[in-house]
MIVEX-466769 format. One record per residue (C-alpha): residue number from 1; residue in one letter; x, y, z. Coordinates in nm, 4 decimals, always signed. Example, Ala and Ser with C-alpha at 12.3 -4.5 7.8 and 13.67 -1.06 7.14 Angstrom:
<sites>
1;a;+1.2300;-0.4500;+0.7800
2;s;+1.3670;-0.1060;+0.7140
</sites>
This chain:
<sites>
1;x;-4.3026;+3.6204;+8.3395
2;x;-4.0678;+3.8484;+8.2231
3;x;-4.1697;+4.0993;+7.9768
4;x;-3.8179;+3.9681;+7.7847
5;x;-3.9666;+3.6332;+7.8007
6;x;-4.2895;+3.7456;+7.6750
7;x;-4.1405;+3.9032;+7.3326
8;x;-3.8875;+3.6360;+7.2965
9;x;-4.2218;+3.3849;+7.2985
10;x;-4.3688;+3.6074;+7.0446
11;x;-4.0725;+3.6185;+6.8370
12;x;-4.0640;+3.2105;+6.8567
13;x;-4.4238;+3.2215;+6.7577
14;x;-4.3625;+3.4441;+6.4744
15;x;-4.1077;+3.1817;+6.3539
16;x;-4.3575;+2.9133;+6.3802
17;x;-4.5886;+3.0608;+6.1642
18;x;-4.3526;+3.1171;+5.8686
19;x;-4.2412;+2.8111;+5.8961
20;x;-4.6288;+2.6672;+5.8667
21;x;-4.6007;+2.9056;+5.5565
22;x;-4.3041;+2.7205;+5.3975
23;x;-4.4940;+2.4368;+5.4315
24;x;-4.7906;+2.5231;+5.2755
25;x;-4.5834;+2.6656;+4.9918
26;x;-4.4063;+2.3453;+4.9107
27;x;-4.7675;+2.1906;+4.9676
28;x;-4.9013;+2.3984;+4.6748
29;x;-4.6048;+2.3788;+4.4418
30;x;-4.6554;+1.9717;+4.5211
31;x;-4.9748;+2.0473;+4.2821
32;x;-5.0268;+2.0634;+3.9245
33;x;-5.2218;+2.3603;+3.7973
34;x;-5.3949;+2.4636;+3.4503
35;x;-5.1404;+2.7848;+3.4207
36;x;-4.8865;+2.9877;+3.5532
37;x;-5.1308;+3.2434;+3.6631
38;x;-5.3232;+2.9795;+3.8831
39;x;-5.0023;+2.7992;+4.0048
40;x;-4.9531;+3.1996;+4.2167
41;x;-5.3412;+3.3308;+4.2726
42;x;-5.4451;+3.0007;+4.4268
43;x;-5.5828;+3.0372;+4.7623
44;x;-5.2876;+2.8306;+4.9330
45;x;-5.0371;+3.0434;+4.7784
46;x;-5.2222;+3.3552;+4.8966
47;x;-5.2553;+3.3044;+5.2300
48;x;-4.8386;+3.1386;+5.2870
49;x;-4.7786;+3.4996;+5.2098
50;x;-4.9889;+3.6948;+5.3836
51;x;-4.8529;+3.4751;+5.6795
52;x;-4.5246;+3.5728;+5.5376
53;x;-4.5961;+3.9405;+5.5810
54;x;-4.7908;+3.9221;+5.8687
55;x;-4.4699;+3.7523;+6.0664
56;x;-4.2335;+4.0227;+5.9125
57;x;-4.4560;+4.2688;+6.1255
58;x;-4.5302;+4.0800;+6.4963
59;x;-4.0928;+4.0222;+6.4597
60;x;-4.0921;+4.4349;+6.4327
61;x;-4.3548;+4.4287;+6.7330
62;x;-4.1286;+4.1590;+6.9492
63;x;-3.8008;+4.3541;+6.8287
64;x;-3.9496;+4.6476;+7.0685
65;x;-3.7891;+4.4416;+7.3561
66;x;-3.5829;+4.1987;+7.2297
67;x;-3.2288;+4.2914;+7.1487
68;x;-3.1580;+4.2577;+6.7899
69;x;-2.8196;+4.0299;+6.8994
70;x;-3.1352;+3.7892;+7.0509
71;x;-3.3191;+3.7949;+6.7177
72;x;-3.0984;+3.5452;+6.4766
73;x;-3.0913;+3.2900;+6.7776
74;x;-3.4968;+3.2952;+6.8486
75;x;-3.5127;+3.2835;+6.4648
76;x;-3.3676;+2.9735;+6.4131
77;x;-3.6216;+2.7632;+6.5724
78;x;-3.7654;+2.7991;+6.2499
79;x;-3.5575;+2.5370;+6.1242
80;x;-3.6774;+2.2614;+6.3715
81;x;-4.0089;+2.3979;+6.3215
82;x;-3.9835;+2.3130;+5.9155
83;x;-3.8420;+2.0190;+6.0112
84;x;-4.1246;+1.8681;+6.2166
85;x;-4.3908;+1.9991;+5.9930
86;x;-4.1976;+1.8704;+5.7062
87;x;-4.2175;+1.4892;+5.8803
88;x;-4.5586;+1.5399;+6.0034
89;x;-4.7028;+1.6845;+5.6612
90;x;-4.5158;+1.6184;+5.3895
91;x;-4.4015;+1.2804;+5.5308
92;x;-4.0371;+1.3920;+5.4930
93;x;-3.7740;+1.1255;+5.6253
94;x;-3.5179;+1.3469;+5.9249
95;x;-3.1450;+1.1913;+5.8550
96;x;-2.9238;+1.1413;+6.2020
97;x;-2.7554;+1.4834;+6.0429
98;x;-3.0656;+1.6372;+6.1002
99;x;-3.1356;+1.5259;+6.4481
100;x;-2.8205;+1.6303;+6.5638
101;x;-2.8168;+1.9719;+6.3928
102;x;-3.2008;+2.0419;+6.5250
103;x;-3.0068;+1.9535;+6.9060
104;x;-2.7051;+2.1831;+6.8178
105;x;-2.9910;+2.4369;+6.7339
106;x;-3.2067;+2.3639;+7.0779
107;x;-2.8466;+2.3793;+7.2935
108;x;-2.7200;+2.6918;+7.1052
109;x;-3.0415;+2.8638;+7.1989
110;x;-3.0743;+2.7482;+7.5490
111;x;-2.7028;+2.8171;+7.6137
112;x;-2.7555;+3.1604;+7.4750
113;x;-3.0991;+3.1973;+7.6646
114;x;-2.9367;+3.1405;+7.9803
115;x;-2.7617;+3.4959;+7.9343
116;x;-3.0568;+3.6740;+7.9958
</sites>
């Protein structure tokens, strides 16, 4: 495997866990809490954004290798990501639009993958 390959997967991976953030954030703001201070220093909140940071700093790590024009394509996995998660956890319905933007999104990056 190609050492490309290798930061493009972290990249990907990186998007995958922010997007398991988002979910956790809508998870938590799904909840009623006792005060505004609790509804942002509960435990669920806490951790989305350490996730948060800690993908801002592997995409700087996979950004050692992958060319910055590569970055907004590998990036926008995130939005299928959110949108499975979203079904599978927050029992969100997917509209046809959705479907066939998540394919545009798979064929955009495969047609762009098949550069490198």
């Amino acid at each position: 495997m190609s050492e490309l390959a290798i930061y493009s997967a972290i990249m990907v991976s990186s998007s995958l866990i922010a997007s398991v953030s988002q979910i956790m954030l809508k998870k938590s703001a799904q909840k009623q809490y006792a005060s505004k201070l609790s509804e942002y220093l509960n435990p669920l909140v806490i951790i989305a954004y350490i996730l948060f940071f800690a993908t801002t700093l592997i995409s700087m790590y996979a950004l050692k290798v992958v060319p910055l024009s590569m970055s907004p394509i590998l990036e926008a996995s995130g939005y299928i990501f959110v949108a499975v998660l979203s079904y599978i956890f927050l029992k969100e319905k997917m509209t046809k639009k959705q479907l066939i933007g998540m394919v545009l999104i798979i064929t955009g990056i495969v047609v762009y993958s098949l550069k490198f």
